[in-house]
VOBA-1610 file (N, C-alpha, C; in pm, whole numbers, padded with zeros to 5 digits, always signed):
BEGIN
Unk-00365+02828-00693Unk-00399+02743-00579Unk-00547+02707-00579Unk-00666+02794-00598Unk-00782+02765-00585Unk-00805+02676-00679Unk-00723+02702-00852Unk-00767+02612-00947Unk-00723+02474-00901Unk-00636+02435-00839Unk-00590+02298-00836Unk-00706+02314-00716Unk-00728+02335-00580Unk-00829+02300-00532Unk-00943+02235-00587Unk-01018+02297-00686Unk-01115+02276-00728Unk-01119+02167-00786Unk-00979+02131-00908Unk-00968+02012-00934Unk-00960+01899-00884Unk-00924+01942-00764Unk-00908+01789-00632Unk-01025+01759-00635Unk-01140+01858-00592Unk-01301+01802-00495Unk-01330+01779-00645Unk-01328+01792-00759Unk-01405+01745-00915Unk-01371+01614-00872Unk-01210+01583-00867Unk-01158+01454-00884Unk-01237+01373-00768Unk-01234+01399-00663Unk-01329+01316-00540Unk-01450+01275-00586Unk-01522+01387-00639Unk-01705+01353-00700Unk-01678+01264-00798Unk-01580+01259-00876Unk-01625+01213-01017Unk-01592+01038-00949Unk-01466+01037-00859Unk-01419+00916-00815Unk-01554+00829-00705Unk-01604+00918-00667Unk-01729+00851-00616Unk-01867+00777-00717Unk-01881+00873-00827Unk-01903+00875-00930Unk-01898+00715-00963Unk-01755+00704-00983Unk-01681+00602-01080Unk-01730+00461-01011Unk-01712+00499-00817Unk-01758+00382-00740Unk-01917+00369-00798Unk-01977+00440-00732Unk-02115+00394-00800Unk-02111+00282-00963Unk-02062+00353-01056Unk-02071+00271-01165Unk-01994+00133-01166Unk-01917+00115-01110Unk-01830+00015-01081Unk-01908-00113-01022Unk-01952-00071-00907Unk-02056-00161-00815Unk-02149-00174-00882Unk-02215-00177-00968Unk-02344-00182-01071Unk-02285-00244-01191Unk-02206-00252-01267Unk-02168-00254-01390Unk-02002-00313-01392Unk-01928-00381-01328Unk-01820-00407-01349Unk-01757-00563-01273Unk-01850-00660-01296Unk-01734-00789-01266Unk-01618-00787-01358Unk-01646-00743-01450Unk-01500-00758-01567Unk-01409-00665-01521Unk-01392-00519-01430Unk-01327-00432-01397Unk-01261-00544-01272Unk-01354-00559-01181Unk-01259-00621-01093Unk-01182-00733-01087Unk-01229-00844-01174Unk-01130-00949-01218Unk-01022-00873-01289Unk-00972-00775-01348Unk-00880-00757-01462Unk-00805-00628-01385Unk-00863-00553-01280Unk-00771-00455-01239Unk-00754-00516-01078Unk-00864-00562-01010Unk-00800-00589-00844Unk-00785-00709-00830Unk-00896-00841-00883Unk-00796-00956-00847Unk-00707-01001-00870Unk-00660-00927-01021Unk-00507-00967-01074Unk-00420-00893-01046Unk-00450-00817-00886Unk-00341-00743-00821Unk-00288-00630-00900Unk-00341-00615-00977Unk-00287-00458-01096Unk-00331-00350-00965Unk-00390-00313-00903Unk-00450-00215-00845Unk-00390-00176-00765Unk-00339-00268-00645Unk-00231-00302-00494Unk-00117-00234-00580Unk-00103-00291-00683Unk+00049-00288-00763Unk+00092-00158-00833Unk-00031-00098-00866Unk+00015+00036-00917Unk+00010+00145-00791Unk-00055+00139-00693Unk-00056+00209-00615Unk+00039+00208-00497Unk+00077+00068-00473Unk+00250+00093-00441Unk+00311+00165-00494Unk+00328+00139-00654Unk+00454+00218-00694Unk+00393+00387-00698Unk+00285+00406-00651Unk+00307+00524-00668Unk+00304+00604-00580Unk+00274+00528-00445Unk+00329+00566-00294Unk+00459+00594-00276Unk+00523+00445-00403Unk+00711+00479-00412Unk+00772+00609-00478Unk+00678+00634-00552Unk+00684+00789-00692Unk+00688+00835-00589Unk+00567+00859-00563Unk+00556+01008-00420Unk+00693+01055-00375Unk+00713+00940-00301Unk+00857+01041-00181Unk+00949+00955-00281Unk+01006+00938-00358Unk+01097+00970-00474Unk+01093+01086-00528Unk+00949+01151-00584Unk+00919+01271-00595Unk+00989+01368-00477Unk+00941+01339-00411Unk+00962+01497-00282Unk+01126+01471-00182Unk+01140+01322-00218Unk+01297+01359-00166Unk+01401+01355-00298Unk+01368+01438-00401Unk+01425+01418-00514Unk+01552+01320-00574Unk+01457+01168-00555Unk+01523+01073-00567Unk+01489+01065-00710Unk+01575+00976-00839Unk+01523+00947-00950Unk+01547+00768-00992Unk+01471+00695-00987Unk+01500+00607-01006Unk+01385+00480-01027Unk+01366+00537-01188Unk+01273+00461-01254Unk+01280+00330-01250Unk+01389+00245-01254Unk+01390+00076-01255Unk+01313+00063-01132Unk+01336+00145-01010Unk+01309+00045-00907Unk+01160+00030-00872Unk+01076+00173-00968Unk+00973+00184-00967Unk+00896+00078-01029Unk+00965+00026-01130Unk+00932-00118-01225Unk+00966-00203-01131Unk+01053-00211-01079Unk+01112-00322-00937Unk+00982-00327-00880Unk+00928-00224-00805Unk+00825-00228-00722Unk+00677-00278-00760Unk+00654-00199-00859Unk+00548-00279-00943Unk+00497-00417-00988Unk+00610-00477-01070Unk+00614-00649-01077Unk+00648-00736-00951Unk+00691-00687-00866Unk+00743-00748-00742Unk+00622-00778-00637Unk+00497-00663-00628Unk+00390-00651-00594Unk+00324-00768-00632Unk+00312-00734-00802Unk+00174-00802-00885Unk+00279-00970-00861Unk+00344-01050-00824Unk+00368-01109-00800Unk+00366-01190-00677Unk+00427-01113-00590Unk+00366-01183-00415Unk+00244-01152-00397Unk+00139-01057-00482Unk+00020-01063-00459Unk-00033-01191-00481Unk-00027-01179-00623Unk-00082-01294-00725Unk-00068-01420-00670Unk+00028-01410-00606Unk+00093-01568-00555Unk+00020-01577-00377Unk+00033-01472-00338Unk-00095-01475-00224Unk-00259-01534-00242Unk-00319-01444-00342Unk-00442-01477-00361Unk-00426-01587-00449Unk-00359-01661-00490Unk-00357-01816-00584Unk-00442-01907-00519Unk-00573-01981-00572Unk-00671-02059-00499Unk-00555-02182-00578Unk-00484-02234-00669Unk-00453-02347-00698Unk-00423-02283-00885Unk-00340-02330-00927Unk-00342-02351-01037Unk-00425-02421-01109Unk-00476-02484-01081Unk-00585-02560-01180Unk-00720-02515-01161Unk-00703-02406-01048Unk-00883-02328-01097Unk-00835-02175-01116Unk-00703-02146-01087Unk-00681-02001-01189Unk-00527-01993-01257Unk-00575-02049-01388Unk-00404-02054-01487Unk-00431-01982-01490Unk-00533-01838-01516Unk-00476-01673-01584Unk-00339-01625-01511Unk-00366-01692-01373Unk-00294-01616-01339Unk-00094-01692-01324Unk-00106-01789-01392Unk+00020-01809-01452Unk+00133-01699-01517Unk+00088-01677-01593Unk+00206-01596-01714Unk+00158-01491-01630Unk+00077-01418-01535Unk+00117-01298-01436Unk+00233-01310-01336Unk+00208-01436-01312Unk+00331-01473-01218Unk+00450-01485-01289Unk+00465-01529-01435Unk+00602-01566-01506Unk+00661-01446-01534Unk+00562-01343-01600Unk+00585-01217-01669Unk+00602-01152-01503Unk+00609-01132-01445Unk+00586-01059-01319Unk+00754-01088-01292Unk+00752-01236-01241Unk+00874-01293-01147Unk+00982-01227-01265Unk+00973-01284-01374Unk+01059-01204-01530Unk+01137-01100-01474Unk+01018-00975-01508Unk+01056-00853-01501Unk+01136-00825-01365Unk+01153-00862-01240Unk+01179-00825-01090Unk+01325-00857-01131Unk+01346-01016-01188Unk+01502-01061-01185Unk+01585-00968-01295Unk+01523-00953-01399Unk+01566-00857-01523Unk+01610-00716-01468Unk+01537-00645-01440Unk+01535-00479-01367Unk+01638-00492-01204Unk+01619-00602-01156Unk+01689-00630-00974Unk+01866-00598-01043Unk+01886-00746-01147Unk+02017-00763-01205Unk+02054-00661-01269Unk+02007-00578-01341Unk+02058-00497-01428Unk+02055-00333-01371Unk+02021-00321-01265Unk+02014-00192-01192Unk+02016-00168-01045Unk+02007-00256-00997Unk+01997-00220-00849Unk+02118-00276-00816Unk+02211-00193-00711Unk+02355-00192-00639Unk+02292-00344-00537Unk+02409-00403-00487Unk+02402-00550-00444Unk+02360-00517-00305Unk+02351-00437-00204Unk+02272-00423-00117Unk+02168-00405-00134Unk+02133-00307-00234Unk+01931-00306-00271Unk+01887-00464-00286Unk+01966-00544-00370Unk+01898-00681-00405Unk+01928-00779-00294Unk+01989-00755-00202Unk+01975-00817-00100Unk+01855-00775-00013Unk+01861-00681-00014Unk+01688-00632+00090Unk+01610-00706+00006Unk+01590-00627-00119Unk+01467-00666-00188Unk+01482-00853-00172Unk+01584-00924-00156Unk+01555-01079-00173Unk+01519-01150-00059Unk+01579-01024+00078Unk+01534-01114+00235Unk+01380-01101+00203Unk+01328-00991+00134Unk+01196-00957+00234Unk+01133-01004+00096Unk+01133-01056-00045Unk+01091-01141-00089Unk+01066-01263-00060Unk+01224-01346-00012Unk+01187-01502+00023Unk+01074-01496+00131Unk+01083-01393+00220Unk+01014-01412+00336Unk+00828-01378+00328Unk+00830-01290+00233Unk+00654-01284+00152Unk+00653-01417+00106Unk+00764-01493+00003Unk+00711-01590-00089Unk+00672-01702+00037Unk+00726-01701+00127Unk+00708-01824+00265Unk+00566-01791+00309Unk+00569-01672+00275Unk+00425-01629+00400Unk+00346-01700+00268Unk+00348-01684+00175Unk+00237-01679+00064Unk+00210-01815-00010Unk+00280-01910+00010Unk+00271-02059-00034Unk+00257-02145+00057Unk+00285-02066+00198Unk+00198-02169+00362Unk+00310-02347+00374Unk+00413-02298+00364Unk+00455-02436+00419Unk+00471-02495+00531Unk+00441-02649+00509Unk+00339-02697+00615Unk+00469-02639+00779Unk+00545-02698+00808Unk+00628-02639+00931Unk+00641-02491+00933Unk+00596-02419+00841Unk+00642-02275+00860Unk+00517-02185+00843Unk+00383-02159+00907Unk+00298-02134+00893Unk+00282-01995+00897Unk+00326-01907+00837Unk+00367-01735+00854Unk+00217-01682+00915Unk+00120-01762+00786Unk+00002-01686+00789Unk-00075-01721+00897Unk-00044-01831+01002Unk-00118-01841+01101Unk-00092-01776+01222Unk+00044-01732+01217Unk+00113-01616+01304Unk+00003-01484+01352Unk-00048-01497+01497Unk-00097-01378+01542Unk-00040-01242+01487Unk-00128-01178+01402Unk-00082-01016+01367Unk-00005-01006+01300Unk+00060-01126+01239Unk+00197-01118+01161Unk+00142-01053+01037Unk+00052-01106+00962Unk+00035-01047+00821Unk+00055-00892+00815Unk-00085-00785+00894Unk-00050-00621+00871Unk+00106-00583+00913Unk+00196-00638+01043Unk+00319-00583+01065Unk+00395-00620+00933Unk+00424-00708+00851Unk+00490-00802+00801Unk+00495-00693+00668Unk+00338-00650+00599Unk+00306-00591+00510Unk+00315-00419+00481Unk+00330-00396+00626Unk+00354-00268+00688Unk+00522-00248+00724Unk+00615-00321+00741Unk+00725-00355+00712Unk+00804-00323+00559Unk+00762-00428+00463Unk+00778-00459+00391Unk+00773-00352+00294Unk+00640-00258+00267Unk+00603-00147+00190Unk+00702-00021+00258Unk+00766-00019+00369Unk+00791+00074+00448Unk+00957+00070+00390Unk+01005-00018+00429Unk+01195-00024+00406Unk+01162-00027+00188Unk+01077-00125+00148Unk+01101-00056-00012Unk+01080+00052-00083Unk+00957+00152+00005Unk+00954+00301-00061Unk+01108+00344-00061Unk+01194+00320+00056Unk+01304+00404+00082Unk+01481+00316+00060Unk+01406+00190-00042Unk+01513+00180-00099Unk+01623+00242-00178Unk+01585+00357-00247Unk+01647+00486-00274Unk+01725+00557-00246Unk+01714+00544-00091Unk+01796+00633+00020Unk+01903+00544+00073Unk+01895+00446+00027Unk+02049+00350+00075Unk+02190+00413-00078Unk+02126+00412-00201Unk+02239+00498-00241Unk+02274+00579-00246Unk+02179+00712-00195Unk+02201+00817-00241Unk+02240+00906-00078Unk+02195+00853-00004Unk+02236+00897+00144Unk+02150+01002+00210Unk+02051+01079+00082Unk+02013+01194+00081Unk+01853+01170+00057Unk+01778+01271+00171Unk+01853+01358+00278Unk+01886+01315+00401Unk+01914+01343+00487Unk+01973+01328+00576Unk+01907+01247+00671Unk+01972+01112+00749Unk+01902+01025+00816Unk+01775+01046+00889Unk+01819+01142+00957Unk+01733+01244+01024Unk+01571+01319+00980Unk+01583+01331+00854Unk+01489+01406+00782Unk+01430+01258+00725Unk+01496+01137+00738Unk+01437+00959+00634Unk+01361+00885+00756Unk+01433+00892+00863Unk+01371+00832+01018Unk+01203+00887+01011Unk+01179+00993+01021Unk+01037+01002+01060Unk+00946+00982+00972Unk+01030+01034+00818Unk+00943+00964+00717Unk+00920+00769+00718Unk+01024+00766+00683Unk+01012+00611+00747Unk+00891+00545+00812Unk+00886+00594+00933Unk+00786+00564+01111Unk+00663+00611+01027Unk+00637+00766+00946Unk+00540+00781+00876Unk+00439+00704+00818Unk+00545+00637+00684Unk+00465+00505+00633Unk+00434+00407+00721Unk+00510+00370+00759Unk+00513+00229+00827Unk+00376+00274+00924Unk+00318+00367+00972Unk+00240+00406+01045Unk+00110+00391+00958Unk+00112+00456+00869Unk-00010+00478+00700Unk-00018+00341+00717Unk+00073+00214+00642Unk+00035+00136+00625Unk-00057+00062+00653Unk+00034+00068+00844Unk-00028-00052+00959Unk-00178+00010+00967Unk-00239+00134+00905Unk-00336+00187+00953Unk-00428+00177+00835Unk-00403+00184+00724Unk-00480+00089+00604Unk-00497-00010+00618Unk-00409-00115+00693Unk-00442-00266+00709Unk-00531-00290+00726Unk-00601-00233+00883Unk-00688-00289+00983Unk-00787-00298+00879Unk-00869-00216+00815Unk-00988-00215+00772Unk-01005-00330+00678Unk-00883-00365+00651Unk-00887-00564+00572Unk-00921-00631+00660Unk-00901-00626+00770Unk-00881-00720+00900Unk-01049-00686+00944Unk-01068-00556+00965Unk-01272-00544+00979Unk-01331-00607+00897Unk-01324-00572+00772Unk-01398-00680+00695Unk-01397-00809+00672Unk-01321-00855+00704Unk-01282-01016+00730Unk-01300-01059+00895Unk-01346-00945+00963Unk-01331-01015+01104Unk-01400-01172+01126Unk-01533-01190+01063Unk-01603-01282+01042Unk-01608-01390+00981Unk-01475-01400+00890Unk-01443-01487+00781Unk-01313-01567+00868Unk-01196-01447+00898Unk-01087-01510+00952Unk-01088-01615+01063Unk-00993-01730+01023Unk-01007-01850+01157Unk-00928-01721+01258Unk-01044-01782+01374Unk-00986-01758+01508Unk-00864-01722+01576Unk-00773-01858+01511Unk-00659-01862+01548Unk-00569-01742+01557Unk-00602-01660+01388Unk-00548-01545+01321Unk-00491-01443+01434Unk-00592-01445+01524Unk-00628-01374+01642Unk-00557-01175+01598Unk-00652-01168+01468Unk-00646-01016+01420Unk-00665-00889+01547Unk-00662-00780+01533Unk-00672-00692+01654Unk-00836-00655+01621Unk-00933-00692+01500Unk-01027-00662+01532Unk-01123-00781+01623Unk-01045-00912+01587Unk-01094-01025+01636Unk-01075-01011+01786Unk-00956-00935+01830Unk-00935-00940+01955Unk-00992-00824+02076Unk-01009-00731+01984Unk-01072-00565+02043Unk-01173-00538+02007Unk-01249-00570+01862Unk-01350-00513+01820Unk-01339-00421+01702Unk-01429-00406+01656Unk-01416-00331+01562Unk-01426-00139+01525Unk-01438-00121+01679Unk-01475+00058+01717Unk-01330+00054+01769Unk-01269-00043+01826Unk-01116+00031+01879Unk-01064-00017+01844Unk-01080-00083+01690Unk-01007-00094+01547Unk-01004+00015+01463Unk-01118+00094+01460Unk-01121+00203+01405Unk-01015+00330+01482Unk-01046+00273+01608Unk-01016+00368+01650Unk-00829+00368+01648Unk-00796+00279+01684Unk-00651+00262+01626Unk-00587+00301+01509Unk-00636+00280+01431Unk-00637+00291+01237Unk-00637+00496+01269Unk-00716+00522+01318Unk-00720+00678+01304Unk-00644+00724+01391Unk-00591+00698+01508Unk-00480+00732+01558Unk-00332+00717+01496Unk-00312+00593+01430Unk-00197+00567+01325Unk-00153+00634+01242Unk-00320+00755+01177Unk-00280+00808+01078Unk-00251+00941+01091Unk-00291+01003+01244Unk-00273+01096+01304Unk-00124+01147+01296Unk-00036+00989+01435Unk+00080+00969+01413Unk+00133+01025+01309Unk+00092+00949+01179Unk+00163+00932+01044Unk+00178+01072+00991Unk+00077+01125+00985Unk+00081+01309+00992Unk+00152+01367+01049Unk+00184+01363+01173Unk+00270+01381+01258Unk+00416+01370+01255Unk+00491+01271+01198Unk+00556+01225+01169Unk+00674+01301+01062Unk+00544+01267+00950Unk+00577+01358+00838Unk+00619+01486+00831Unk+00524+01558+00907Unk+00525+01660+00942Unk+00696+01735+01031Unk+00722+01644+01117Unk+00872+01605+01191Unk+00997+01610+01075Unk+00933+01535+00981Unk+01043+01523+00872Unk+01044+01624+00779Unk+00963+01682+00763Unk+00958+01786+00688Unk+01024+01955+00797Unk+01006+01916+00942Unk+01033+02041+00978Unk+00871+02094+01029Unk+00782+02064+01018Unk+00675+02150+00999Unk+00647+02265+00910Unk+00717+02257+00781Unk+00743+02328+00663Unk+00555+02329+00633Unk+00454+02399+00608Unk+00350+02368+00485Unk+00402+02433+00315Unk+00388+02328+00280Unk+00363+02382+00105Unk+00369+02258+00057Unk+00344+02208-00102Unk+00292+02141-00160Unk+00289+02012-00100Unk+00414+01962-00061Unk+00445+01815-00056Unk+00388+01783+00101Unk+00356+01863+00180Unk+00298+01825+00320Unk+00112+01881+00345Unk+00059+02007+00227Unk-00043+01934+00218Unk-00092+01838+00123Unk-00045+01794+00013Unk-00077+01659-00029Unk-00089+01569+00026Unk+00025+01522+00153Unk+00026+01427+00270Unk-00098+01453+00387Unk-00121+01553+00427Unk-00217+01598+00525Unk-00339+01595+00469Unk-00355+01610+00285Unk-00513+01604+00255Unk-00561+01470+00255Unk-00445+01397+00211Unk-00488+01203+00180Unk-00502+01167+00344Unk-00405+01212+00457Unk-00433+01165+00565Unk-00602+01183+00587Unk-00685+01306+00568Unk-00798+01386+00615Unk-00894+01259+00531Unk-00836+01232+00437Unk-00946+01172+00318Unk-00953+01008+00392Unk-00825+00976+00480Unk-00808+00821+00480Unk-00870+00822+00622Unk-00876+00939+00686Unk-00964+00930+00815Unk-01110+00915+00816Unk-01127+00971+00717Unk-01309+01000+00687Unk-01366+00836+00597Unk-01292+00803+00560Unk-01312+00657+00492Unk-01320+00537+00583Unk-01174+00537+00629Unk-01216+00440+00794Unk-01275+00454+00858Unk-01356+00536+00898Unk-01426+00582+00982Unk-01555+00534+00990Unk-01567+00497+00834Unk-01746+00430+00756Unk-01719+00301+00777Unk-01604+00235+00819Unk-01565+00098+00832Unk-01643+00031+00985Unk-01710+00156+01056Unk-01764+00117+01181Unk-01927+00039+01145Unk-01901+00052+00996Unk-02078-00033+00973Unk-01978-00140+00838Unk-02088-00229+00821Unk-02002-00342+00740Unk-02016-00273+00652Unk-01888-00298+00525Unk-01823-00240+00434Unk-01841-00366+00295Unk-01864-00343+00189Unk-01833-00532+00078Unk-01665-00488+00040Unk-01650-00589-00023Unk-01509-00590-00068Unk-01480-00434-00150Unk-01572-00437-00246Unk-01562-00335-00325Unk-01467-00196-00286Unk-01551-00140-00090Unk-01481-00042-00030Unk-01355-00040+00020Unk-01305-00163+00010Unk-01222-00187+00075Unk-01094-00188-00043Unk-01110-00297-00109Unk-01022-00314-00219Unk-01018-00228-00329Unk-01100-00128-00342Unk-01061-00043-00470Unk-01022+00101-00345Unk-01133+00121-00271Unk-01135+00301-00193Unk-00994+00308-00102Unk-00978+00155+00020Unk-00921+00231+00125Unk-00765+00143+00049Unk-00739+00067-00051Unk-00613+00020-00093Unk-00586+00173-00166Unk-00661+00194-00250Unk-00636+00345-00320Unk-00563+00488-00271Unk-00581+00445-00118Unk-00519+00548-00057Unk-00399+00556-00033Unk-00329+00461-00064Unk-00148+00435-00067Unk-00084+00545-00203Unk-00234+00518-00306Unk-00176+00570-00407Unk-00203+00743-00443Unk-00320+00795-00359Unk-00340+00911-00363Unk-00274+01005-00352Unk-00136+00995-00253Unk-00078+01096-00200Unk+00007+01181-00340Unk+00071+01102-00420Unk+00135+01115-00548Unk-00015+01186-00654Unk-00172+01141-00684Unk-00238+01211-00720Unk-00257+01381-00689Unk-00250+01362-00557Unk-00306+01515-00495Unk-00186+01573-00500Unk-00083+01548-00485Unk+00028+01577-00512Unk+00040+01699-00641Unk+00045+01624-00724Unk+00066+01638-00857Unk-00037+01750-00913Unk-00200+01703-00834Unk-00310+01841-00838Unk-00284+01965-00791Unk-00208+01973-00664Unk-00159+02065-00626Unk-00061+02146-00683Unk-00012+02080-00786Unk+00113+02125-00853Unk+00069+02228-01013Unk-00054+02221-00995Unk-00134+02243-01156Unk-00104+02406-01126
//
């Protein structure tokens, strides 16, 4: 136990570490791992690993499902136009590819029906058509995204039944809680950028009882977990309780302006931690 401890706080220094060098030394890191959505995309799927992991689900396609499915409605989100970013063409071809390949050839016809409502309905939000304006929708984006990440971690649990509704419900409310509570701090840093209209909850409250929301969410989300588990401690609930501790102390710095950097590599990163510490704990 102490040795995996130790390895966690190495892993924290060295990852602070890594920020420092990053912010000094890396436009080529962030064009090639976060604006081409690789980053969002691996750390979904490994929010999806996680509780696949701990509700001993196995089901590698969907983890590939999740992955290209990401780097795709991302990609197709942040798209300024094709004609000032083709790279990101054949991400979108190779992306859209892989989702229909892995959807058809493995997932039971109710999974690909979820996965296709709550696709068409990203691809609407994400190409802005003119009568159907998703993205101008008050608050719609974090619920929408907090939604969305929430019913596909637990696509899993529609075949297998297991465990028990009961023990999937609070996990469920869990994420969906994490999520909505990673959001905000996109929404702080953009408070100043976003049109008005957006009418975000930091645009509308501020940015201290934005914070302050975001850390209550994740409280919840602890909470939650915790419900679903029973209030059991051992590996798989403090891994969840250390990333909660880590995602509190991070938002928290969001009460002074933050650059993209903190935002898009540190507090997106935290979707994917829980499966890291996880796994440290397991040494």
């Amino acid at each position: 136990m102490y040795k995996s401890h130790g390895i966690l706080f190495l892993f924290l220094f060295l990852g602070f570490e890594f920020h420092y060098i990053l912010h000094h030394f890396s436009n080529y890191f962030y064009r090639a791992i976060i604006d081409s959505q690789v980053w969002v995309a691996l750390n979904f799927t490994f929010l999806c690993w996680f509780f696949q992991k701990i509700n001993s689900w196995n089901q590698p396609d969907l983890l590939l499902i999740s992955f290209f499915a990401t780097l795709f409605t991302y990609n197709l989100a942040h798209s300024k136009g094709i004609t000032e970013e083709k790279w990101r063409i054949p991400v979108l071809v190779i992306s859209f590819s892989a989702v229909m390949y892995f959807s058809f050839n493995s997932l039971p016809l109710t999974s690909i029906l979820i996965l296709s409502f709550l696709g068409i309905i990203s691809i609407l939000y994400s190409i802005q058509i003119r009568k159907l304006q998703l993205r101008r929708m008050p608050g719609f984006k974090i619920f929408w995204i907090a939604l969305v990440w929430s019913v596909a971690v637990f696509l899993p649990w529609i075949e297998v039944l297991q465990p028990t509704i009961w023990m999937v419900i609070p996990q469920w409310l869990s994420v969906l809680c994490f999520v909505l509570a990673i959001s905000i701090p996109f929404d702080i840093r953009d408070v100043y950028y976003d049109e008005p209209a957006l009418s975000t909850f930091p645009q509308k409250f501020g940015i201290q009882a934005s914070v302050r929301l975001s850390t209550q969410l994740l409280m919840l989300s602890a909470a939650l977990f915790l419900i679903g588990f029973q209030f059991e401690l051992n590996q798989i609930t403090h891994a969840f309780l250390i990333n909660i501790l880590i995602s509190i102390l991070l938002i928290r710095k969001m009460l002074r302006p933050r650059n993209f950097w903190f935002t898009d590599l540190w507090i997106e990163g935290l979707s994917g931690l829980f499966l890291v510490i996880y796994f440290i704990l397991g040494l």
